[in-house]
N, C-alpha and C positions, 0 to 999 in steps of 0.2 A: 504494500500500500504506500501512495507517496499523497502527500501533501502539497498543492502546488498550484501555480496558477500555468494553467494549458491551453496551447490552442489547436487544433488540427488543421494537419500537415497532409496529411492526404486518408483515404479508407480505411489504411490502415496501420497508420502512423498518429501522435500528435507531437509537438514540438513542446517541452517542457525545461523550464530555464536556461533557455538555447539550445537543449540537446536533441534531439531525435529519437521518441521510442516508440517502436513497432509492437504492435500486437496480431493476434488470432481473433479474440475476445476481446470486449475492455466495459468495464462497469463504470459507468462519470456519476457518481454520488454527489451531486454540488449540495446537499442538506435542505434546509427548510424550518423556517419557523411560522409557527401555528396564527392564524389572522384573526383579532382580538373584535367579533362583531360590532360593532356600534349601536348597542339595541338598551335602548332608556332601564335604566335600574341593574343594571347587570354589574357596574361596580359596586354594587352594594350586597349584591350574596354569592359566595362563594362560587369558584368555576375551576374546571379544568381545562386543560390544556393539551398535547401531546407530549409537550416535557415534561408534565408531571402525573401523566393519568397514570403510567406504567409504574411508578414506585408508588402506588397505595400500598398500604398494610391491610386494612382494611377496607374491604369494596363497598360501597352503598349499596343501598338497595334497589336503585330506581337511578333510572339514568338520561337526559335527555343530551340527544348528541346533533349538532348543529353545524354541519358542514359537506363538501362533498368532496373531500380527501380521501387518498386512499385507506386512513386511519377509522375515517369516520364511515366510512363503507365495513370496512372487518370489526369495527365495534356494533351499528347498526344492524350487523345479520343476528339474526335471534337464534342462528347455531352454533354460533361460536362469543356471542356477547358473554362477558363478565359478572353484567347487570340484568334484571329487567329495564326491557328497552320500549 
């Protein structure tokens, strides 16, 4: 795994702090952070987020998920949700 700013170089190369690496494969993980709605009252009671939904201790009971991220699709399926959903 490298860390880095890249640009692609050709199919199947990209150029990373001036050097040249080739691949077969290549996964581009650029990350992501979670988009905070702007819906009246919601800083006022608790919420989650993707950075912290996964280190609960304890799960709620009830959960309402408000997005349409890949996250919020594998928490909203009711066979694999956490919670009820």
């Amino acid at each position: 795994m490298r860390t880095a700013e890249a640009r692609p170089a050709s199919r199947v190369s990209l150029q990373v702090n001036g050097k040249s690496l080739r691949f077969r494969k290549a996964v581009v993980a650029t990350g992501g952070r979670a988009l905070i709605p702007q819906i009246d009252g919601l800083e006022n009671v608790p919420y989650l987020t993707n950075a912290n939904l996964f280190n609960l201790v304890d799960l709620p009971p009830r959960l309402v998920i408000i997005g349409a991220g890949p996250s919020s699709h594998r928490l909203g399926d009711p066979n694999s949700a956490p919670a009820q959903v």
